[in-house]
N, C-alpha and C positions, 0 to 999 in steps of 0.2 A: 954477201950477195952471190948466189949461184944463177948458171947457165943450165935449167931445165926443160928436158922432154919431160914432161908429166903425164901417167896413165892414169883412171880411175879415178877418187873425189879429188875434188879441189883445193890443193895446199893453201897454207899460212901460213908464212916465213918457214916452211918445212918443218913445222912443230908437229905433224902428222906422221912421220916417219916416210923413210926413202923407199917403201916398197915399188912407188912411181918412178921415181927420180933416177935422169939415167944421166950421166956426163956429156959435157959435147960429142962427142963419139960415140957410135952405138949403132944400131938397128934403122933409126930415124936418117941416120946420114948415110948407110948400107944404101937406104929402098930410095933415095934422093939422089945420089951421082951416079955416077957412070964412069966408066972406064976415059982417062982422061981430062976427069974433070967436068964432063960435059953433063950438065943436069937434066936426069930421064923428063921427070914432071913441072910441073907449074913454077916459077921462081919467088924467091922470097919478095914480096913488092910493097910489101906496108908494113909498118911500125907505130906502134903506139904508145905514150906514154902516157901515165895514170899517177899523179901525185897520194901519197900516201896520207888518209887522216890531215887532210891541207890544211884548213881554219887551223888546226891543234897544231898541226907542225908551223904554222907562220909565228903564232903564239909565242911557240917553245924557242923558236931559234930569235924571237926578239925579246923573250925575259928568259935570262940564265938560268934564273930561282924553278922554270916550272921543267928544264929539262930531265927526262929518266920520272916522273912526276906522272900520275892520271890528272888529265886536265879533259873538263868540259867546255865545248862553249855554246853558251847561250845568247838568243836576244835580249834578252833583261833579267837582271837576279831576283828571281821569281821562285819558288818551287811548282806554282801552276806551270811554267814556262816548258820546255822540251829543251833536249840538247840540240845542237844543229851542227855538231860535231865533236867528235872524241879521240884522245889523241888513243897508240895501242894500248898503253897501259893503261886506261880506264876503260878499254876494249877488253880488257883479260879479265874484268871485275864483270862482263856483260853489259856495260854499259856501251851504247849506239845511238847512231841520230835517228831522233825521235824520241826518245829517253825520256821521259818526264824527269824535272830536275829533283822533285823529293822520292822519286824512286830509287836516280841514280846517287844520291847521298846515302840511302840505308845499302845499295847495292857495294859501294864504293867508297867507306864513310872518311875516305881520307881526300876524295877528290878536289881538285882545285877549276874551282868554275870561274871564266874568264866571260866578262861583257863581249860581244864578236863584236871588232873592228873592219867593217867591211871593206874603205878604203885601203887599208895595209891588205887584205886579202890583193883587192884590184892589181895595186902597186908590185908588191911582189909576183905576183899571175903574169905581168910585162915583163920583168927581171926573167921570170924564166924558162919565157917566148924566146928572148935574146937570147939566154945562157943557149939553149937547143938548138935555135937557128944559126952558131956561132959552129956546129959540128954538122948541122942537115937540114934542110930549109922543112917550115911547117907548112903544110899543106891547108888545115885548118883547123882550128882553134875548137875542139867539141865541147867544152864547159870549163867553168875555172879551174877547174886540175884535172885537167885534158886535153890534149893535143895530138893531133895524126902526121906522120910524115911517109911520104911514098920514097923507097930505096929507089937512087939515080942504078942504070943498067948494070955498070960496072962493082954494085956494092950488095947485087941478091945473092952474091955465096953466101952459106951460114957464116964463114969465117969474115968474110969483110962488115955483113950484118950484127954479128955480134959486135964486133969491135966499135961498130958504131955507138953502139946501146952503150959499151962498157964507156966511149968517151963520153957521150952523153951526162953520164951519171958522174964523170971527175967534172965536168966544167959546170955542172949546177952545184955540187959542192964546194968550190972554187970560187965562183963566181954570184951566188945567191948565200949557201949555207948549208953543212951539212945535215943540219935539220930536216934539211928538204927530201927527205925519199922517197923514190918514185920504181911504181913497177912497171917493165916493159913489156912488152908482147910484138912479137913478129913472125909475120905467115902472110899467105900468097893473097892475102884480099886484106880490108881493113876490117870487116867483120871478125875476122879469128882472130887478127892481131889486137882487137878490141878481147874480144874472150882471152887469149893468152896473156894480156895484159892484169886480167882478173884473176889467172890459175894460180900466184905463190904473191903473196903480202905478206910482211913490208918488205921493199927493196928486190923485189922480184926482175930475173929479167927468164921470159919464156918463149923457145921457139916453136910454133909448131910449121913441120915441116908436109908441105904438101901429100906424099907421096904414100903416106898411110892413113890421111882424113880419110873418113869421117871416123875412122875407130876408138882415136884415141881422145877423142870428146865424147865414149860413152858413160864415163863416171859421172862425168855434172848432172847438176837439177834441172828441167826444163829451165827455170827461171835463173841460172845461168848465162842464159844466153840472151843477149840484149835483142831485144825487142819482142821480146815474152815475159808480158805483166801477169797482173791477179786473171784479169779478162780471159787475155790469151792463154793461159793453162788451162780454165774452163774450160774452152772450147775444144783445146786438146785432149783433153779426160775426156768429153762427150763422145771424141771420133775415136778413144780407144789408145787413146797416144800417150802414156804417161811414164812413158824413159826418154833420156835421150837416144838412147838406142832404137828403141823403133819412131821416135821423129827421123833418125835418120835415113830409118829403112823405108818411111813412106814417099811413095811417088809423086811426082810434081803436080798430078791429075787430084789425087788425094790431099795436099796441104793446099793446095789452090782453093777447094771445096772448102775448107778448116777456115780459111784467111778472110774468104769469100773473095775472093780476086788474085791480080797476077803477085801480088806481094806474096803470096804463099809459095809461086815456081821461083822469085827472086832467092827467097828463102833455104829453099831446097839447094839452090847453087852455090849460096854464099856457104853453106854447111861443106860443099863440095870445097872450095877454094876458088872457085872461080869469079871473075871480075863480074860486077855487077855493079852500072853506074847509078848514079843518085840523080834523081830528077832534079833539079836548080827549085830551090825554097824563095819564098818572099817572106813578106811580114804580115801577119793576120791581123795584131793584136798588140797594141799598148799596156798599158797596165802599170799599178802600183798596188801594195795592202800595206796595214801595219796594223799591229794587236796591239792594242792599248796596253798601258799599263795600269795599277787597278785604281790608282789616284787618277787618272786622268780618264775615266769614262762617261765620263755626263756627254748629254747629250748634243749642248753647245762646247767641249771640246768635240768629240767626233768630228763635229760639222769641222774647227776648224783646221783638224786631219785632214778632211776629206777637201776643202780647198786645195793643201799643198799639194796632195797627191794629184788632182788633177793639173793644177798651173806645171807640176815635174812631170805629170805625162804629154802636155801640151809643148812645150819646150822638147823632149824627147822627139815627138813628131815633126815639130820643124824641122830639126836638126837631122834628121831622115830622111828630108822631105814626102812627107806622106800630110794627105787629109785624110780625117776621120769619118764615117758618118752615121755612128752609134756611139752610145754610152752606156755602157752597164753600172748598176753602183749594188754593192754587195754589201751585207751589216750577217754581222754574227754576234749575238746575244750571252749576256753571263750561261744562261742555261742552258747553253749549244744551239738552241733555236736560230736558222740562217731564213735571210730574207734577201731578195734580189728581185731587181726589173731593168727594162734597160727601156731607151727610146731611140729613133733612128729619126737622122734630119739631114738636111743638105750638107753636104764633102767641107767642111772647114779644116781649120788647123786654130781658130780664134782660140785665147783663153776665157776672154771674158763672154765667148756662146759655150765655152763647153764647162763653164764652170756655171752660166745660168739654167743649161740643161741639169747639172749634177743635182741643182738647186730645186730643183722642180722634181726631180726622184726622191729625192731628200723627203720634200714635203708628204709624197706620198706613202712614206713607210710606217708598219702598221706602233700601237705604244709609243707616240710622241715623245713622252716622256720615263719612256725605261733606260737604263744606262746599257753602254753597248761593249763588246768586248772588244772585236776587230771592223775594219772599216777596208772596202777598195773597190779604186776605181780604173776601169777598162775599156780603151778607146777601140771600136771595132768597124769594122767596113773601109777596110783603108786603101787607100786608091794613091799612088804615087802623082807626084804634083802634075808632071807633067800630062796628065791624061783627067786633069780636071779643070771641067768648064767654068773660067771664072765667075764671080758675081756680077749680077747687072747693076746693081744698086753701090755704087762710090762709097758708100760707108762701110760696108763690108769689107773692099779694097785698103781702104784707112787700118781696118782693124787687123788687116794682115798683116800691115806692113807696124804697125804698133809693137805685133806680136814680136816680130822677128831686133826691131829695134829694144826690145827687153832684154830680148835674148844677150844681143850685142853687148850691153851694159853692164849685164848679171857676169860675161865672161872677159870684160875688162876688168872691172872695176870691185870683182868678187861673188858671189851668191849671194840672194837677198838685197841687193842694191837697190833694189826695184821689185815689187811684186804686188798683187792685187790683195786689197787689204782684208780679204775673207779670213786670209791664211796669219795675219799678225800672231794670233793665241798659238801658236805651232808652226813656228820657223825652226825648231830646234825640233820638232818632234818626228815620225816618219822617219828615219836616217833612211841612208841608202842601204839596202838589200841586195843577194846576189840571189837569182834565180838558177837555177841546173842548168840552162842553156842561153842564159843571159850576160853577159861580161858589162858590169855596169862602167858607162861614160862618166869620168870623173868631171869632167866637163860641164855636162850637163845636171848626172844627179848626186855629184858628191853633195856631204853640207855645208851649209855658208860660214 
């Protein structure tokens, strides 16, 4: 593990060579202090850490056999299937998430493909929330192998920052596995410290130091830089923008025009290092999917999919307290062929309306009887409890209060203790899933 200032492209465990790479000491720490210690520009104030190949690193440090190993893992042992993670050495073979699993076998023909245990992803993801918070409190949680922590006043020198990062990385090898590596990034907003957390994989730790932004981010790709997708490069090629170098020479009047709003001047600042707060999120949007597996695509399994998924997204919105007051139900076909509709009704939380709504989509979908690949369902219009006008009618009340007593049971007395019998054909099927910015409630959607 090194302490890099990095110039120009984006390292990988420094297998690129040092032409970037400079030592703690250098140019970066010259244009940053001041006589006395006293720091000229911006202070270091966010830290980021970015676990390495996660799914493959939980894997690896809980069976011995696949360590130093290329290990894939998949939703199900499929060669239709995709990888959904790769540990490095099936990284060096080109194998990445996304990977179709009979590509990454000619790619890789030694690879060790693992079923993904999401629970063990969950479990371990808390382990090393503690291990971090045990050195520097986390600010919050950006997806299962990511977290942000804001530097306390007394610790934005590069030397007390670093030190941090360096303990950091002994108490999750200590205290989780050394399996576990993680690259860091630290710089004056949480945006860089996000990008410097990306600039050297695996086991990176990177500062980027105020005092010389924006230059030394002119090597990266647009898409580098988080929160510039496929879309967003488009529109930056359109306006003539296709370096980072002149993204960062364009003026806040200019990326504003690009962004089509003030997300473009925020942009232009976080490039800069300057603080730039988050607006407070809510919740849009419930949700579950699952792709079938290819025995189990008829049409009466689907359906009894798409029961569980709804009854685990109805349970998830109690337990949020949130009403819904749409449903979308989405089907995707052997032959890629995708179909979707949704319908919108008064704010519930029921399972047994939102599963006679799903029921009623169902019916209307086109080839009654074609087998289906993927199935899911998405609860949308959600309105926090407390800003929804109860029902007039008593049995509606009953049926809330039904809901919530399931709930109760299923998390006494285990998953599945109780549930509405749409879903009997597929209690086992559905597992839980982790989404990018989802940290699944074991609670709620582990399996029973």
């Amino acid at each position: 593990m090194q302490v890099a200032s990095l110039k120009g492209r984006k390292q990988d465990g420094g297998a690129k060579g040092g032409k970037g790479m400079r030592g703690s000491l250098g140019r970066e720490e010259a244009l940053s202090w001041g006589d006395g210690g006293v720091f000229w520009g911006m202070a270091l104030r966010n830290l980021v850490v970015d676990f390495n190949s996660y799914f493959a690193s939980v894997e690896q440090e809980l069976n011995p056999a696949l360590r130093g190993q290329p290990v894939g893992v998949v939703p199900m042992l499929a060669d239709s299937t995709c990888c959904i993670a790769a540990s490095y050495e099936a990284k060096a073979f080109g194998v990445k998430t996304g990977t179709r699993v009979g590509d990454a076998k000619v790619m890789c023909p030694g690879i060790r493909l693992v079923e993904a245990r999401h629970e063990k992803y969950v479990d371990f993801h808390h382990r090393l929330v503690e291990a971090v918070e045990s050195c520097i409190h986390v600010d919050e949680v950006m997806s299962i192998d990511e977290m942000a922590c804001g530097l306390p006043e007394n610790w934005r020198s590069r030397e007390k920052a670093v030190e941090v990062a360096r303990r950091i990385k002994q108490e999750i090898a200590r205290q989780v596995g050394p399996r576990l590596r993680c690259s860091i990034g630290i710089a004056p907003n949480r945006f860089l410290a996000k990008t410097a957390s990306d600039m050297q994989k695996p086991d990176g730790l990177v500062v980027l130091d105020e005092g010389d932004l924006p230059e030394r981010l002119h090597g990266l790709e647009l898409r580098d830089l988080c929160g510039i997708g496929r879309n967003m490069e488009v529109r930056l090629h359109r306006a003539g923008i296709r370096t980072v170098r002149q993204l960062c020479a364009a003026g806040k009047d200019e990326l504003r025009r690009v962004w089509g709003g003030i997300e473009g001047e925020r942009f232009h600042d976080q490039l800069r290092g300057r603080l730039v707060h988050e607006a407070p999120t809510s919740h849009t949007t419930v949700g579950h999917s699952h792709v079938l597996p290819p025995q189990e695509r008829r049409p009466e399994q689907a359906l009894a999919v798409l029961h569980r998924l709804t009854q685990k997204a109805a349970m998830r919105l109690r337990k949020m307290g949130y009403f819904a007051g749409g449903l979308h139900l989405a089907l995707k076909y052997p032959d890629r062929e995708r179909w979707g509709m949704d319908l919108r009704f008064q704010e519930t939380q029921d399972s047994i309306h939102l599963v006679r709504v799903m029921g009623e989509l169902w019916a209307r979908r086109p080839g009654p009887e074609r087998n289906i690949l993927a199935v899911g369902v998405t609860l949308f219009r959600l309105t926090e409890a407390a800003n929804v006008t109860p029902c007039l009618f008593e049995h509606a009340g009953r049926r809330d209060r039904l809901g919530h007593l399931m709930d109760s049971i299923n998390r006494k007395f285990g998953k599945n203790s109780v549930f509405l019998g749409g879903s009997m054909e597929a209690l086992h099927a559905a597992p839980m899933r982790i989404a990018f910015h989802h940290i699944p409630d074991l609670e709620t959607e582990a399996d029973g």
